[in-house]
mmCIF file as Biopython writes it, N, C-alpha, C and O atoms, coordinates in Angstrom:
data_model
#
loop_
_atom_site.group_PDB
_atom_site.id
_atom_site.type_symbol
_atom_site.label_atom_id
_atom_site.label_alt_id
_atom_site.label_comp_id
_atom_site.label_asym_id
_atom_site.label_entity_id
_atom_site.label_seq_id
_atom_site.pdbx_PDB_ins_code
_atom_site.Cartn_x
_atom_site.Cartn_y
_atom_site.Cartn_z
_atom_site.occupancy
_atom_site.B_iso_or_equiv
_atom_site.auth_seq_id
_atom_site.auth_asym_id
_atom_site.pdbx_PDB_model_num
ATOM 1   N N  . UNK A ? 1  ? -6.733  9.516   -3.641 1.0 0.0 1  A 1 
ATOM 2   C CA . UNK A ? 1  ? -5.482  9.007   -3.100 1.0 0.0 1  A 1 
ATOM 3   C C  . UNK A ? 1  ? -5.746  7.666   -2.410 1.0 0.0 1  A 1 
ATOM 4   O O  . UNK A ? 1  ? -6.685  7.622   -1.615 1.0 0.0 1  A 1 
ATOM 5   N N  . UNK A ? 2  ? -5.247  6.918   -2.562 1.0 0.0 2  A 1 
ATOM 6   C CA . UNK A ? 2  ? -5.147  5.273   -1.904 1.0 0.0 2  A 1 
ATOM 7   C C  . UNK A ? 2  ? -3.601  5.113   -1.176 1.0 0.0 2  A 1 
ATOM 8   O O  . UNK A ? 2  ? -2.476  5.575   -1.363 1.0 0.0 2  A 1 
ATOM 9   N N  . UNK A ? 3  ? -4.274  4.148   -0.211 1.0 0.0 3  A 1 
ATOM 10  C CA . UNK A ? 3  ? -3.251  3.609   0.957  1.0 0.0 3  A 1 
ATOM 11  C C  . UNK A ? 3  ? -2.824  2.675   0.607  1.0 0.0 3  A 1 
ATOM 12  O O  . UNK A ? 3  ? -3.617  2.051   -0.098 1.0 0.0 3  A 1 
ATOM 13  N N  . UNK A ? 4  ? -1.627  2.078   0.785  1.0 0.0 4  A 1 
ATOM 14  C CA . UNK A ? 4  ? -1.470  0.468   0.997  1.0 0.0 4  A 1 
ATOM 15  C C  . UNK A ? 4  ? -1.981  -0.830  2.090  1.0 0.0 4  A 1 
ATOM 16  O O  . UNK A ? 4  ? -1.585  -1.855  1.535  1.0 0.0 4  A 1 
ATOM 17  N N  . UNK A ? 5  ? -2.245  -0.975  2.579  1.0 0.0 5  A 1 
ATOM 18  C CA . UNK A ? 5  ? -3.379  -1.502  3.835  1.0 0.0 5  A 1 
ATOM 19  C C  . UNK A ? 5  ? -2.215  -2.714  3.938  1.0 0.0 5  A 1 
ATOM 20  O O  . UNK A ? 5  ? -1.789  -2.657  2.784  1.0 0.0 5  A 1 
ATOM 21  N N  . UNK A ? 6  ? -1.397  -3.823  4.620  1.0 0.0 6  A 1 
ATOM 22  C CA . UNK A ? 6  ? -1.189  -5.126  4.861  1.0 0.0 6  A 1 
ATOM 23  C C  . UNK A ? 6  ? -1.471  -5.795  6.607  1.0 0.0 6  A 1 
ATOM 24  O O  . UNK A ? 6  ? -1.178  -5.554  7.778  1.0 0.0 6  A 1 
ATOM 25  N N  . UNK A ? 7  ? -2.086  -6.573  5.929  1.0 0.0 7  A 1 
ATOM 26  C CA . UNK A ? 7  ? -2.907  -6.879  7.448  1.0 0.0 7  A 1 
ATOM 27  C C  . UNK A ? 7  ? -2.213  -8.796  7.566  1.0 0.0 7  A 1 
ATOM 28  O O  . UNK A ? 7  ? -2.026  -9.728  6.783  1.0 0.0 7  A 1 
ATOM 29  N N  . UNK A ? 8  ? -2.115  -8.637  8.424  1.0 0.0 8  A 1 
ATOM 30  C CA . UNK A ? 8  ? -1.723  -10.571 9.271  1.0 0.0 8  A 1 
ATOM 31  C C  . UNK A ? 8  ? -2.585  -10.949 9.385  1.0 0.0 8  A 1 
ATOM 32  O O  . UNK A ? 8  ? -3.251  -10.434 10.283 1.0 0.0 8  A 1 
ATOM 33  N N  . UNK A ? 9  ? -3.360  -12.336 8.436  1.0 0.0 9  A 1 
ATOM 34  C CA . UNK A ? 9  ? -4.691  -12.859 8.690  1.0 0.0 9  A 1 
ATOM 35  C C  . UNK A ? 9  ? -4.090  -14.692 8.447  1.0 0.0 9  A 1 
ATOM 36  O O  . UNK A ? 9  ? -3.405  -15.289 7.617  1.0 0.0 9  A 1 
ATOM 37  N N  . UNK A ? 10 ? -4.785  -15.010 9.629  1.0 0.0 10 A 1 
ATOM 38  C CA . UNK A ? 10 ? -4.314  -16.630 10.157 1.0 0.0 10 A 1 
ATOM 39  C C  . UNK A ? 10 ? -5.323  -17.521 9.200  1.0 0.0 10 A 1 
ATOM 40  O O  . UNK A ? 10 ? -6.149  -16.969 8.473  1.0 0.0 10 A 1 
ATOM 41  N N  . UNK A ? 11 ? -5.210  -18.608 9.256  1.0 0.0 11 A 1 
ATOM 42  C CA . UNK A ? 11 ? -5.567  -19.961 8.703  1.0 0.0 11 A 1 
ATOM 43  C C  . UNK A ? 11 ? -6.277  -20.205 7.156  1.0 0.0 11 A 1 
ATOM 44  O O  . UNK A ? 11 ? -7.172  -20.915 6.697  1.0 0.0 11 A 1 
ATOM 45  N N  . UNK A ? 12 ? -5.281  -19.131 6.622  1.0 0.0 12 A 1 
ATOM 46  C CA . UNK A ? 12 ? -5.024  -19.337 4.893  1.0 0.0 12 A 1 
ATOM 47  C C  . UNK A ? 12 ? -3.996  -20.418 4.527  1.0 0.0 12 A 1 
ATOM 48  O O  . UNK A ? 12 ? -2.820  -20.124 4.739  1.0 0.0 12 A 1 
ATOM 49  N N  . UNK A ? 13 ? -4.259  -21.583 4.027  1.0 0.0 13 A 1 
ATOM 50  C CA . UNK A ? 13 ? -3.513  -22.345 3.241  1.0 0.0 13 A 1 
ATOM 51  C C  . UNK A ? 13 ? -2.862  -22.994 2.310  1.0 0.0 13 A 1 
ATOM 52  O O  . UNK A ? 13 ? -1.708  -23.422 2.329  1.0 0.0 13 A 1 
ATOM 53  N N  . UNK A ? 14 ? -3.952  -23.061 1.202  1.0 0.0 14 A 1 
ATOM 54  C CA . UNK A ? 14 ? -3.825  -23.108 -0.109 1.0 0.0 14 A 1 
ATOM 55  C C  . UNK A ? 14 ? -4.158  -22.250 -0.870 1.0 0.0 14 A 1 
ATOM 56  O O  . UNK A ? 14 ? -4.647  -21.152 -0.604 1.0 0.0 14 A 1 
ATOM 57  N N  . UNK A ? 15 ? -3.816  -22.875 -2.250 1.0 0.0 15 A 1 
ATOM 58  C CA . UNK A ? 15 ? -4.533  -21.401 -3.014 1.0 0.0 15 A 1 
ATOM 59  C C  . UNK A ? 15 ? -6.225  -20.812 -3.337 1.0 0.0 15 A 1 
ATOM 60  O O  . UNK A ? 15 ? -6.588  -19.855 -4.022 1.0 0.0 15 A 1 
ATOM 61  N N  . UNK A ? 16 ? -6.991  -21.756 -2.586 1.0 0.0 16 A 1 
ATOM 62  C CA . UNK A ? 16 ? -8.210  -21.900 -2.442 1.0 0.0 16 A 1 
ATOM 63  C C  . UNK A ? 16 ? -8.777  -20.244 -1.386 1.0 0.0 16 A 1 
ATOM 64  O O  . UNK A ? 16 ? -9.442  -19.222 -1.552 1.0 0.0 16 A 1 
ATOM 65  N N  . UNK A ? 17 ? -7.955  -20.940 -0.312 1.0 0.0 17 A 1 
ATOM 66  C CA . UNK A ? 17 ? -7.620  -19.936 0.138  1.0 0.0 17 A 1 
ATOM 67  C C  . UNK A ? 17 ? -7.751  -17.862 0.115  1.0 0.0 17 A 1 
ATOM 68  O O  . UNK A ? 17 ? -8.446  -16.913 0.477  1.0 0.0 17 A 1 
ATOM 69  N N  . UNK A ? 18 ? -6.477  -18.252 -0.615 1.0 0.0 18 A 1 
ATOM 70  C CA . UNK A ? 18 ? -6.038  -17.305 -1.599 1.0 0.0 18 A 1 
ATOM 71  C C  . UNK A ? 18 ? -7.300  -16.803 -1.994 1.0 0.0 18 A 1 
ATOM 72  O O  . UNK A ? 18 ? -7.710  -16.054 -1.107 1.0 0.0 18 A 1 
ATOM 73  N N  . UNK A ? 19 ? -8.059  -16.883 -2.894 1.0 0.0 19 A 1 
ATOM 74  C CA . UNK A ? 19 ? -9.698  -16.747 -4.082 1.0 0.0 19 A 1 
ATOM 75  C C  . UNK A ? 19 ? -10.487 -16.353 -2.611 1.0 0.0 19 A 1 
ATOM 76  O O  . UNK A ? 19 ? -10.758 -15.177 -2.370 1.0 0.0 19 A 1 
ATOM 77  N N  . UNK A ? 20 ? -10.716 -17.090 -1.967 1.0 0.0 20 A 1 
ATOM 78  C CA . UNK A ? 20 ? -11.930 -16.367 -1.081 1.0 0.0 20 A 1 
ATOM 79  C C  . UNK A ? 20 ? -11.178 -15.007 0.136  1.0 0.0 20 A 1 
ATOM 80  O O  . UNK A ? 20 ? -11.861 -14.270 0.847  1.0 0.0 20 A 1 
ATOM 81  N N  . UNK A ? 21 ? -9.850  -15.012 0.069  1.0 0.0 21 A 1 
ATOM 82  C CA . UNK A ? 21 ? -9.960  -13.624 0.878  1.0 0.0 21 A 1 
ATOM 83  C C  . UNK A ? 21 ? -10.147 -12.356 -0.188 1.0 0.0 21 A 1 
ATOM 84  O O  . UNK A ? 21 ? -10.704 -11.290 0.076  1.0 0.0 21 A 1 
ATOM 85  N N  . UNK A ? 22 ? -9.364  -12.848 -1.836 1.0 0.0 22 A 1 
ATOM 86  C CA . UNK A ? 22 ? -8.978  -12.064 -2.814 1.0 0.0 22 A 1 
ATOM 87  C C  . UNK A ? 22 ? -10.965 -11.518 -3.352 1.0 0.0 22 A 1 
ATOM 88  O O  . UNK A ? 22 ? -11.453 -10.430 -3.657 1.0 0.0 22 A 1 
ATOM 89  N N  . UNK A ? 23 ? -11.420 -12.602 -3.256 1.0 0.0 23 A 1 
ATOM 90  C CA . UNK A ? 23 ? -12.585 -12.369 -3.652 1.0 0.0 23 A 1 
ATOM 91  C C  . UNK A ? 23 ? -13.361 -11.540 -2.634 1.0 0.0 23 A 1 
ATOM 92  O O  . UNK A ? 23 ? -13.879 -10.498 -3.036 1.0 0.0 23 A 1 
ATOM 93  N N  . UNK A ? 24 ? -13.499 -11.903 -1.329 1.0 0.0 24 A 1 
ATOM 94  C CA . UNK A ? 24 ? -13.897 -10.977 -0.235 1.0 0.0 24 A 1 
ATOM 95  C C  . UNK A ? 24 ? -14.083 -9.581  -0.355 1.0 0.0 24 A 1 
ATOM 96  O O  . UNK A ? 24 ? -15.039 -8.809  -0.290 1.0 0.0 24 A 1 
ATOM 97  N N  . UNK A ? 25 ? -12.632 -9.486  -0.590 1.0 0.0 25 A 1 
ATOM 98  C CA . UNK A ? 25 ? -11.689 -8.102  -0.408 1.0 0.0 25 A 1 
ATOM 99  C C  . UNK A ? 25 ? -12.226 -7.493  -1.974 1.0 0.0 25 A 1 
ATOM 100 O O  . UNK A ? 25 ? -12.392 -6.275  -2.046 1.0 0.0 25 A 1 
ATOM 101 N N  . UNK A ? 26 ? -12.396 -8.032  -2.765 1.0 0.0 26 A 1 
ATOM 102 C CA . UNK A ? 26 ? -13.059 -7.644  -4.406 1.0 0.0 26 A 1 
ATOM 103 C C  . UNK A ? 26 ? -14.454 -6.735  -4.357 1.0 0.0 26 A 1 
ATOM 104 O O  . UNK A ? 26 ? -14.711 -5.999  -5.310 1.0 0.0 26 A 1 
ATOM 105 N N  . UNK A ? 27 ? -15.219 -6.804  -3.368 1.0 0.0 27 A 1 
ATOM 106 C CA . UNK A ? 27 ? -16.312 -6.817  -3.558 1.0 0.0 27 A 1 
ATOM 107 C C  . UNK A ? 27 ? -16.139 -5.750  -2.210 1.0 0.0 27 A 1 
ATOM 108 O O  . UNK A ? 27 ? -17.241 -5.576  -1.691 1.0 0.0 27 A 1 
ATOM 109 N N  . UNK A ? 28 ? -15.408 -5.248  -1.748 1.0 0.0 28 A 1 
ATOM 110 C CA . UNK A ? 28 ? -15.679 -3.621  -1.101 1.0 0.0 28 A 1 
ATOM 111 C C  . UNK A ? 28 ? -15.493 -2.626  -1.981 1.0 0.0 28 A 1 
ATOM 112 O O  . UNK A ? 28 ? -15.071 -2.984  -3.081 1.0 0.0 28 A 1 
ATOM 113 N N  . UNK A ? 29 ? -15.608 -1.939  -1.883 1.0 0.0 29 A 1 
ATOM 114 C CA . UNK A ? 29 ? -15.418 -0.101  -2.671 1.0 0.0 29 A 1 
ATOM 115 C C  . UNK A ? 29 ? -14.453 0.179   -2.602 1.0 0.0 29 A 1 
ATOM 116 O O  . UNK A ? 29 ? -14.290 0.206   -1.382 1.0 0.0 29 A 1 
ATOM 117 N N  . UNK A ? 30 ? -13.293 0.527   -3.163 1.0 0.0 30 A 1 
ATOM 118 C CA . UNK A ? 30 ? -12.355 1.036   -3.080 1.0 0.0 30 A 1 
ATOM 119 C C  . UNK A ? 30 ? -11.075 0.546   -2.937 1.0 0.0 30 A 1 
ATOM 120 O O  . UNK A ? 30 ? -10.103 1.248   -2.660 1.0 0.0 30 A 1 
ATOM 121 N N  . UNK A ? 31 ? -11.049 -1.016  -3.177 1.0 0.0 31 A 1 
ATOM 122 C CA . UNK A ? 31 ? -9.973  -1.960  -2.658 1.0 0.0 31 A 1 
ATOM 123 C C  . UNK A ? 31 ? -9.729  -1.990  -3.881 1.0 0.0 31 A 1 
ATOM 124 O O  . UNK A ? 31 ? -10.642 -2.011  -4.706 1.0 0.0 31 A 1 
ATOM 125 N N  . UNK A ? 32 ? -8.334  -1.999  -4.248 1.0 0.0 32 A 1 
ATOM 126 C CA . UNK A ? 32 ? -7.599  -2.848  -5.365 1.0 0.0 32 A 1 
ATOM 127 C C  . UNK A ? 32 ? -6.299  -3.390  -5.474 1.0 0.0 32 A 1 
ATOM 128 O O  . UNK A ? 32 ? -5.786  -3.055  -4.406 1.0 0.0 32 A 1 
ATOM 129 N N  . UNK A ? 33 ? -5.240  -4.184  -6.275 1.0 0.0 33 A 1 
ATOM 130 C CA . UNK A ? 33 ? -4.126  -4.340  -6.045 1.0 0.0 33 A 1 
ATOM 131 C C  . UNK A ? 33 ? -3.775  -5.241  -4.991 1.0 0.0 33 A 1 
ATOM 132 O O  . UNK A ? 33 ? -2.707  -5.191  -4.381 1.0 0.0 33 A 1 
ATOM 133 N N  . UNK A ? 34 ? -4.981  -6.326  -4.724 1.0 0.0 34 A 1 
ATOM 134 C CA . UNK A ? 34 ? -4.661  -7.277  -3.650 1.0 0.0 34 A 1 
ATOM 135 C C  . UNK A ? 34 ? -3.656  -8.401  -4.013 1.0 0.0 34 A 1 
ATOM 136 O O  . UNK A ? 34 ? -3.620  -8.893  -5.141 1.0 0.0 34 A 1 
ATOM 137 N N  . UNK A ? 35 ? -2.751  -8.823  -2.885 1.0 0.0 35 A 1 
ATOM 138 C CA . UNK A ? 35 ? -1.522  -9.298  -3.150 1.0 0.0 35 A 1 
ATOM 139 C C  . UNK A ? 35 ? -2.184  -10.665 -1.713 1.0 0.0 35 A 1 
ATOM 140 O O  . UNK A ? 35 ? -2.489  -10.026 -0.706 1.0 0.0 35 A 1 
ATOM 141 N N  . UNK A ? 36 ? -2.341  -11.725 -1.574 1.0 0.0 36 A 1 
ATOM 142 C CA . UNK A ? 36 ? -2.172  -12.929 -0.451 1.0 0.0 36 A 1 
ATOM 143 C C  . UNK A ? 36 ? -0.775  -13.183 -0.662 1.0 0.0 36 A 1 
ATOM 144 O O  . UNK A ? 36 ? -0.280  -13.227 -1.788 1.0 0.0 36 A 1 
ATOM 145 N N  . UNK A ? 37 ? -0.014  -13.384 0.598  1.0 0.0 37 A 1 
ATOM 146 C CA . UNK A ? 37 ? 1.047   -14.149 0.395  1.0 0.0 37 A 1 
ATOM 147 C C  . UNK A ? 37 ? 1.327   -15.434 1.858  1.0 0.0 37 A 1 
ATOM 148 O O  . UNK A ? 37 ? 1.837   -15.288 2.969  1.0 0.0 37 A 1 
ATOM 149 N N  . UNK A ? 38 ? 0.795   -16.479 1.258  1.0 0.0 38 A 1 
ATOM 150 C CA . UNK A ? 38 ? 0.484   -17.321 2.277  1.0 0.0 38 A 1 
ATOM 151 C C  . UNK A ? 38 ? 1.629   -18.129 3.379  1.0 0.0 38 A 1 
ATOM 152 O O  . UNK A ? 38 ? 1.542   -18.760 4.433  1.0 0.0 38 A 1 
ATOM 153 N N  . UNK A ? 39 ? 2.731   -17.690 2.439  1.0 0.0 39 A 1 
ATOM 154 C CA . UNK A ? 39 ? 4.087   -17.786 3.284  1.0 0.0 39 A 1 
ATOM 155 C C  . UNK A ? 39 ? 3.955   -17.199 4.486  1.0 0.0 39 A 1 
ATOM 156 O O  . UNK A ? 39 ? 3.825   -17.610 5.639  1.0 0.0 39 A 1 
ATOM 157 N N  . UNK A ? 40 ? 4.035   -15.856 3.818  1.0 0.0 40 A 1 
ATOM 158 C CA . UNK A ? 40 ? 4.193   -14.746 5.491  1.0 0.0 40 A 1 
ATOM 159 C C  . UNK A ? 40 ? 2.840   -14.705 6.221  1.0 0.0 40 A 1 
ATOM 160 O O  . UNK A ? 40 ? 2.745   -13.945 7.185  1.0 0.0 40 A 1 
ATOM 161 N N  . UNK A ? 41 ? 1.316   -15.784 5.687  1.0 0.0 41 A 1 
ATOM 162 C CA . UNK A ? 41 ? 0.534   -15.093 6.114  1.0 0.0 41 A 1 
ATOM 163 C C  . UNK A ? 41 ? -0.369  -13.553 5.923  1.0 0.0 41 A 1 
ATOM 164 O O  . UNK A ? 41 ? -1.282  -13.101 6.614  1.0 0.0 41 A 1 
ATOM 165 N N  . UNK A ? 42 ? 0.064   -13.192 5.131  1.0 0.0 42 A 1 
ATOM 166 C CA . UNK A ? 42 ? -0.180  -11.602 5.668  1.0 0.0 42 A 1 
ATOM 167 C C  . UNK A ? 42 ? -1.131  -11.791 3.630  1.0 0.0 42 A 1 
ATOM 168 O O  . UNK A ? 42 ? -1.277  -12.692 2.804  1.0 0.0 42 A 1 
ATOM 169 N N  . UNK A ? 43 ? -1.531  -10.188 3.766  1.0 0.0 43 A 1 
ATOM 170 C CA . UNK A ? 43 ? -2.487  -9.700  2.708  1.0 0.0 43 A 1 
ATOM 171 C C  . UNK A ? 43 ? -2.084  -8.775  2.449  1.0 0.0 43 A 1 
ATOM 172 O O  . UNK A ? 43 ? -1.534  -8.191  3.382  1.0 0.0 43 A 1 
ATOM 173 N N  . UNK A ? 44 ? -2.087  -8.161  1.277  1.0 0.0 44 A 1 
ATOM 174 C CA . UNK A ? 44 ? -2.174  -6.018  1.316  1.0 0.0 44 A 1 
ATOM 175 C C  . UNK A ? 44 ? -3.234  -6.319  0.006  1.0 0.0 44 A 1 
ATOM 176 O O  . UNK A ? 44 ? -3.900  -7.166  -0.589 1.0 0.0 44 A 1 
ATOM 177 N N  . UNK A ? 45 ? -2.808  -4.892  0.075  1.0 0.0 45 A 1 
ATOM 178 C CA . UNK A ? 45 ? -4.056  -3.928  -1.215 1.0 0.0 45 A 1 
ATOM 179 C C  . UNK A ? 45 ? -3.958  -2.491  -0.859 1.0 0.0 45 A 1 
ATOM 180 O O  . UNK A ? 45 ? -3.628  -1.959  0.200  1.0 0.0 45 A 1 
ATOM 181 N N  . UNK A ? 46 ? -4.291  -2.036  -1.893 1.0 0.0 46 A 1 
ATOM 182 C CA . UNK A ? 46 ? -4.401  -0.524  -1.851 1.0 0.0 46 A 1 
ATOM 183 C C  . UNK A ? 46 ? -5.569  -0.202  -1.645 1.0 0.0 46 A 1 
ATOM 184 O O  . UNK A ? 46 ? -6.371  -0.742  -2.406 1.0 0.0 46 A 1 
ATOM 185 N N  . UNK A ? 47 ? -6.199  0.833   -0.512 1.0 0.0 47 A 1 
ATOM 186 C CA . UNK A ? 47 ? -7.398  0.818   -0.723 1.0 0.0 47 A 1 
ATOM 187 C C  . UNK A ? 47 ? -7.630  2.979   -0.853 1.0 0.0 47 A 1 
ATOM 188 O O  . UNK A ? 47 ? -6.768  3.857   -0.900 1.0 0.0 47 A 1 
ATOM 189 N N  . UNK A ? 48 ? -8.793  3.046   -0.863 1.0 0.0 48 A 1 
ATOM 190 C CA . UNK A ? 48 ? -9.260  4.544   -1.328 1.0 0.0 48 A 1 
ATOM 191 C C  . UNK A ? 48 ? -9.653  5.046   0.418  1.0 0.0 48 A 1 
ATOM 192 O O  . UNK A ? 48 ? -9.455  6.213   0.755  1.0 0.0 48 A 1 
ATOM 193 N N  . UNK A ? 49 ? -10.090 4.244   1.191  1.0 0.0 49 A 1 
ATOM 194 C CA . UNK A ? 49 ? -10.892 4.878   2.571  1.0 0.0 49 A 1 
ATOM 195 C C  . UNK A ? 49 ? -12.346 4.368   2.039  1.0 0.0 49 A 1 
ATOM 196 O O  . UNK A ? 49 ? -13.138 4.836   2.857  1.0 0.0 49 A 1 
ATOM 197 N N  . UNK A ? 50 ? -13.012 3.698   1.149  1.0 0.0 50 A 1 
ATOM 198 C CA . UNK A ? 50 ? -13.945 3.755   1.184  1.0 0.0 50 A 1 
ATOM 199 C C  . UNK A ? 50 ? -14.696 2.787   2.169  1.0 0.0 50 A 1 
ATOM 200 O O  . UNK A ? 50 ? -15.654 3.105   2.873  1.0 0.0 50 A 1 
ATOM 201 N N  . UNK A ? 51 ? -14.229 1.819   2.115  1.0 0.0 51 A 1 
ATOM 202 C CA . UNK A ? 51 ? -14.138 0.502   2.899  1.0 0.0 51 A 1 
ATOM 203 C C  . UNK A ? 51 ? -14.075 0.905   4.646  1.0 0.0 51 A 1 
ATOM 204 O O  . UNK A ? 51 ? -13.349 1.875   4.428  1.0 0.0 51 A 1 
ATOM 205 N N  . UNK A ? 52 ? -14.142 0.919   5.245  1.0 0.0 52 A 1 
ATOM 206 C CA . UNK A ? 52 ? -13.945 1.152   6.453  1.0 0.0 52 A 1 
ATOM 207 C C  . UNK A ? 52 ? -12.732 -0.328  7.379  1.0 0.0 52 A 1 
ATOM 208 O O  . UNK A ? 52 ? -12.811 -1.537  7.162  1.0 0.0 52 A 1 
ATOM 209 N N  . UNK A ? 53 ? -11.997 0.203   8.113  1.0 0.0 53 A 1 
ATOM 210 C CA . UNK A ? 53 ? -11.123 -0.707  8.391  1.0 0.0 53 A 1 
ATOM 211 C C  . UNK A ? 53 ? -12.267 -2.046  9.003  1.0 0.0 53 A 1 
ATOM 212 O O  . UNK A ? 53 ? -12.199 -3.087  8.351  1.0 0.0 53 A 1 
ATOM 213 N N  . UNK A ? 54 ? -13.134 -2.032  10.032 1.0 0.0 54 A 1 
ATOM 214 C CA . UNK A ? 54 ? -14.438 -2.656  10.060 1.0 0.0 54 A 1 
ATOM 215 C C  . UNK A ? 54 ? -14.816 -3.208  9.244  1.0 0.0 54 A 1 
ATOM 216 O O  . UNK A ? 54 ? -14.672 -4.360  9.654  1.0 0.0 54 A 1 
ATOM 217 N N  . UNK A ? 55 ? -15.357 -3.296  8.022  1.0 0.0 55 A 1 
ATOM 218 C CA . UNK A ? 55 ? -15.854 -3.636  6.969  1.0 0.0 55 A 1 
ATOM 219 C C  . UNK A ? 55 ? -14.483 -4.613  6.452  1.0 0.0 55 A 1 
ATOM 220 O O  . UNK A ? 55 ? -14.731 -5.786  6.174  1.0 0.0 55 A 1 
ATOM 221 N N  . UNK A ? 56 ? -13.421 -4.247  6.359  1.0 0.0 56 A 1 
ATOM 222 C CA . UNK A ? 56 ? -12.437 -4.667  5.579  1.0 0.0 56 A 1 
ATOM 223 C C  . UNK A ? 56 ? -12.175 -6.247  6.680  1.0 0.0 56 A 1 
ATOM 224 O O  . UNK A ? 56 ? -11.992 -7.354  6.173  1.0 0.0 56 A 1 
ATOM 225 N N  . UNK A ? 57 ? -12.209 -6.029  8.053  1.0 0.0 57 A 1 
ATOM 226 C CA . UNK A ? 57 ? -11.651 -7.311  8.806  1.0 0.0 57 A 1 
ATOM 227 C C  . UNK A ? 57 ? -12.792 -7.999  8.757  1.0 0.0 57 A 1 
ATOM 228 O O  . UNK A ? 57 ? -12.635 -9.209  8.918  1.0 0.0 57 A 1 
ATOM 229 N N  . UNK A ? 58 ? -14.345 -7.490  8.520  1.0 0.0 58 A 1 
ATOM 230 C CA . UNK A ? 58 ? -15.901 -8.580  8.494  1.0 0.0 58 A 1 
ATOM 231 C C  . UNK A ? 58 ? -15.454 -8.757  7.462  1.0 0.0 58 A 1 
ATOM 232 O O  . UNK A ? 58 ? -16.333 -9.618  7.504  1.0 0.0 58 A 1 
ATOM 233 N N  . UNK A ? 59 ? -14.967 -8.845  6.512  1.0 0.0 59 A 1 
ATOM 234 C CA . UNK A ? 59 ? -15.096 -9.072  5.050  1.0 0.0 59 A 1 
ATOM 235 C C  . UNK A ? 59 ? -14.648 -10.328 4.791  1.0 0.0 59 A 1 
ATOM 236 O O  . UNK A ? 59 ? -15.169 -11.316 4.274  1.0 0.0 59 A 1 
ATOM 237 N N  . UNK A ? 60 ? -12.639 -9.890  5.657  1.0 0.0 60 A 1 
ATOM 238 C CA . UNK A ? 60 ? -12.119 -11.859 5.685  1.0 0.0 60 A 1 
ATOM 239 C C  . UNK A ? 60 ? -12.230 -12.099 6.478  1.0 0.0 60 A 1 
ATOM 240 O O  . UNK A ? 60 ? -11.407 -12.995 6.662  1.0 0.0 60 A 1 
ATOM 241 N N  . UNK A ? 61 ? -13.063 -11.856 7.804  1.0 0.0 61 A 1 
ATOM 242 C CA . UNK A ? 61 ? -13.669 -13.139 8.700  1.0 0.0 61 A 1 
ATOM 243 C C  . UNK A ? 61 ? -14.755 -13.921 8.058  1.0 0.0 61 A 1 
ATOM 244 O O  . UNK A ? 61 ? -14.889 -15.142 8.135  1.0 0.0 61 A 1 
ATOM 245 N N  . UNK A ? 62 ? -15.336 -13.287 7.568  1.0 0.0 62 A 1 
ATOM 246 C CA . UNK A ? 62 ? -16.686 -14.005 6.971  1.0 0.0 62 A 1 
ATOM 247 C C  . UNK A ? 62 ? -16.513 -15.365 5.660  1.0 0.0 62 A 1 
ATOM 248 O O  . UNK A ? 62 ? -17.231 -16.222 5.145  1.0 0.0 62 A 1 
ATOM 249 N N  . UNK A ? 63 ? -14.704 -14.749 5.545  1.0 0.0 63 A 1 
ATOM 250 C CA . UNK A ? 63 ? -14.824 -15.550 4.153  1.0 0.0 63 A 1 
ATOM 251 C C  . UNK A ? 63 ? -14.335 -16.491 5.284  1.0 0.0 63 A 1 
ATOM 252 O O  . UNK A ? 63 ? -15.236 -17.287 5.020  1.0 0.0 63 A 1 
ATOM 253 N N  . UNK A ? 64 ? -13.805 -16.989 6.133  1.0 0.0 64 A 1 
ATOM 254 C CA . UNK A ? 64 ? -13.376 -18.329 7.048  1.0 0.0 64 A 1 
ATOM 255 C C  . UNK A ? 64 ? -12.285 -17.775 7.748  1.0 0.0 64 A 1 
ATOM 256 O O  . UNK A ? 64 ? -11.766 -18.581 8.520  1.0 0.0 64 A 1 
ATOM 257 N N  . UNK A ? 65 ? -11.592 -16.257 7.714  1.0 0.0 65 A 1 
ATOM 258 C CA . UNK A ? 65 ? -10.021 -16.357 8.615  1.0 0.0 65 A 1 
ATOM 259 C C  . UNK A ? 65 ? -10.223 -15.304 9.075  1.0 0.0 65 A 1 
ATOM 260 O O  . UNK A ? 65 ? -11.171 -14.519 9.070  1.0 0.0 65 A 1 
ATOM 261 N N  . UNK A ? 66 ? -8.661  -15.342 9.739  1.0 0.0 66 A 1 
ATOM 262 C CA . UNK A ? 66 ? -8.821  -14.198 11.276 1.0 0.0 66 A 1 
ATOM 263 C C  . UNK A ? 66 ? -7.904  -13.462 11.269 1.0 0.0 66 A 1 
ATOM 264 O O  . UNK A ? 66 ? -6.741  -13.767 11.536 1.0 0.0 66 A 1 
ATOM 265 N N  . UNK A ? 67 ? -8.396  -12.185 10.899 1.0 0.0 67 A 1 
ATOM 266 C CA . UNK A ? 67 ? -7.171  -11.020 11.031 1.0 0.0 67 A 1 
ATOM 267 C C  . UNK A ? 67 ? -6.548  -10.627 12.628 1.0 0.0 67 A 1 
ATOM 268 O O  . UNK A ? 67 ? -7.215  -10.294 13.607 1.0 0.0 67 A 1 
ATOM 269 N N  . UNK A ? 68 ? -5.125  -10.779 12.533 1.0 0.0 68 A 1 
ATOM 270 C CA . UNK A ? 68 ? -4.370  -10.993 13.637 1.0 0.0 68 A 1 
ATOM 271 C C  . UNK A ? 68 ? -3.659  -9.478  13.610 1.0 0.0 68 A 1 
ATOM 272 O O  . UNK A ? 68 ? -2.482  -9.387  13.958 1.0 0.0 68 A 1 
ATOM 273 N N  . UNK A ? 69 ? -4.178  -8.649  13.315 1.0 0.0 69 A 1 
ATOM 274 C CA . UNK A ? 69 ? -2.630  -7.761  13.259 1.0 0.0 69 A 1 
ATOM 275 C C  . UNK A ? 69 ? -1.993  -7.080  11.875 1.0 0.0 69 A 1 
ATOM 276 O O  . UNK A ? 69 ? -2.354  -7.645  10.842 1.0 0.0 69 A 1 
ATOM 277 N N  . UNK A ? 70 ? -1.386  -6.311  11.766 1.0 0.0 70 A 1 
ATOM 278 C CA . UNK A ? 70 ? -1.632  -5.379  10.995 1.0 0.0 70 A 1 
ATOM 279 C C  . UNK A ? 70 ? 0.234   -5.616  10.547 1.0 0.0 70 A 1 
ATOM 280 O O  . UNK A ? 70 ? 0.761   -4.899  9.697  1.0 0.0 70 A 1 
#
């Protein structure tokens, strides 16, 4: 069974952007169905639990941005 996850993550701008949270988020266990929408800011995906919510916010900090909120 998978969740929908959408999280508020700041200083995404282009579609460059876009590729390194999408890619981030690619490369945990259990994530799929990732959606950026740089209008609202915000991210989702469906994920399984495998990922740990931890793991999921190091994942797009590391790629350059800052999850604000859920």
């Amino acid at each position: 069974m998978s969740n929908t996850v959408v999280l508020k993550v700041e200083g995404m701008s282009c579609n460059n952007c876009v590729k390194h949270v999408t890619v981030a988020l690619e490369e945990l266990p259990g994530i799929s169905e990732i959606e950026v929408n740089l209008a609202e800011a915000k991210v989702s995906f469906r994920t399984t639990g495998a990922a740990s919510e931890e793991q999921i916010q190091e994942a797009i900090e590391d790629a350059g941005y800052d999850v604000v909120g859920e």
